[in-house]
C-alpha positions as CSV (number, residue, x, y, z in Angstrom):
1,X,117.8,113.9,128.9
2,X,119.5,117.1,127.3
3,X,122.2,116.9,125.1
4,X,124.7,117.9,127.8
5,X,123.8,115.5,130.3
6,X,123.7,112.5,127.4
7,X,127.1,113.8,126.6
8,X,128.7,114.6,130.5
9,X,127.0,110.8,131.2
10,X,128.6,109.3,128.4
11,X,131.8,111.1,129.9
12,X,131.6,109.7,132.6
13,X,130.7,106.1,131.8
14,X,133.7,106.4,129.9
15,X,135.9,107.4,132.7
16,X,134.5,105.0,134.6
17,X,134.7,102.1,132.7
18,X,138.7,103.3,131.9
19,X,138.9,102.9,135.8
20,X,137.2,99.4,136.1
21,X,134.4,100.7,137.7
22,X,131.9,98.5,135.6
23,X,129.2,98.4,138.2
24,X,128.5,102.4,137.8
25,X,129.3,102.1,133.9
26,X,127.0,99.8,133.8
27,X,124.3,101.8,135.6
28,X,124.8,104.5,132.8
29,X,124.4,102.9,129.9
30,X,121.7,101.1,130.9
31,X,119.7,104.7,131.8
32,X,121.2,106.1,128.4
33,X,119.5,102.9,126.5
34,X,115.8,103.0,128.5
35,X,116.0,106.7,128.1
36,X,116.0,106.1,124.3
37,X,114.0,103.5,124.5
38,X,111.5,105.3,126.3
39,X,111.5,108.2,123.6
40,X,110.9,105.6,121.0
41,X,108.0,104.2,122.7
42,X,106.6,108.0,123.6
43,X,106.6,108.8,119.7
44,X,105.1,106.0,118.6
45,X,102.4,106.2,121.1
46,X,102.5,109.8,119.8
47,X,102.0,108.6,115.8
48,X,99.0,105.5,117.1
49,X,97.0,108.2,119.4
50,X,96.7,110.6,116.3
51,X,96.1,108.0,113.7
52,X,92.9,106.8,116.1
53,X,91.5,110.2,117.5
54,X,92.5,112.3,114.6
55,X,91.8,110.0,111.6
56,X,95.6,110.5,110.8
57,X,96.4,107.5,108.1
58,X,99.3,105.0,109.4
59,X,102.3,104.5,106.9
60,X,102.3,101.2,106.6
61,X,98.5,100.9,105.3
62,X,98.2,101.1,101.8
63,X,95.0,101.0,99.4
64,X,95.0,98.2,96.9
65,X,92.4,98.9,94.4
66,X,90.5,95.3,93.7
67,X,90.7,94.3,90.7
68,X,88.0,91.5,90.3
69,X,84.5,93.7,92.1
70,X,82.1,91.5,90.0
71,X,80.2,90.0,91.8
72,X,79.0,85.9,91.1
73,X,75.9,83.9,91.0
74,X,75.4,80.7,93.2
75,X,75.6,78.2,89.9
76,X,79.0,80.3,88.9
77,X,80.5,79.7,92.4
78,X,79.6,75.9,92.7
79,X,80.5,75.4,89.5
80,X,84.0,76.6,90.2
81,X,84.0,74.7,93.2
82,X,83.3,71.4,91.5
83,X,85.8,71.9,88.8
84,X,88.3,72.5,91.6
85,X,87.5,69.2,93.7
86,X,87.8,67.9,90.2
87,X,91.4,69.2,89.6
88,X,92.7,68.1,92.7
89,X,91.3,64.2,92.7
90,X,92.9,64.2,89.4
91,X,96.4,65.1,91.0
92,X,95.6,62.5,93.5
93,X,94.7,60.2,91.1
94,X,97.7,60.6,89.3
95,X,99.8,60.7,92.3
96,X,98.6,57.4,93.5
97,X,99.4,55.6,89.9
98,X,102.7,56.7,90.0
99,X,103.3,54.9,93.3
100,X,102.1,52.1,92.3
101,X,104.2,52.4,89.2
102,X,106.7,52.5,91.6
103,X,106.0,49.5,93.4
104,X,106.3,47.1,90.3
């Protein structure tokens, strides 16, 4: 929609909604908001279209360098794994005596 017919329909849904006509006021704004709507959408499928057939980068994506790359052995990874398990039964552990604690 041009400028002038977005502004000669906002004119009128005006006028019309001064008269009580809310039916046909009603009518306009609602084409006024899915016209926007619809350009919204159109740029956005606009900005998606180039990002995948033109290898355009998205905005929102950003590169986070990693800052562990190293890479583990087997015996270094279930190692860390037991002392985990190990940490959390202790927390149970201790959870559990102060509830019986509790109790008394």
């Amino acid at each position: 929609m041009a400028d002038d017919d977005m502004r000669l329909a906002i004119g009128d849904m005006i006028d019309y909604s001064a008269n009580g006509d809310f039916n046909k006021a009603n009518n306009i704004f609602n084409d006024l908001i899915a016209g926007r709507v619809q350009t919204a959408l159109d740029q956005e499928k606009i900005a998606i279209a180039n990002s995948v057939y033109n290898g355009g980068e998205e905005e929102d994506q950003l590169d986070l360098p990693l800052e562990d790359d190293e890479e583990y052995s087997d015996e270094e990874l279930d190692a860390a794994a037991q002392d985990a398990t190990e940490e959390e039964n202790e927390e149970v552990e201790t959870f559990e005596d102060e509830d019986e604690s509790e109790e008394n």
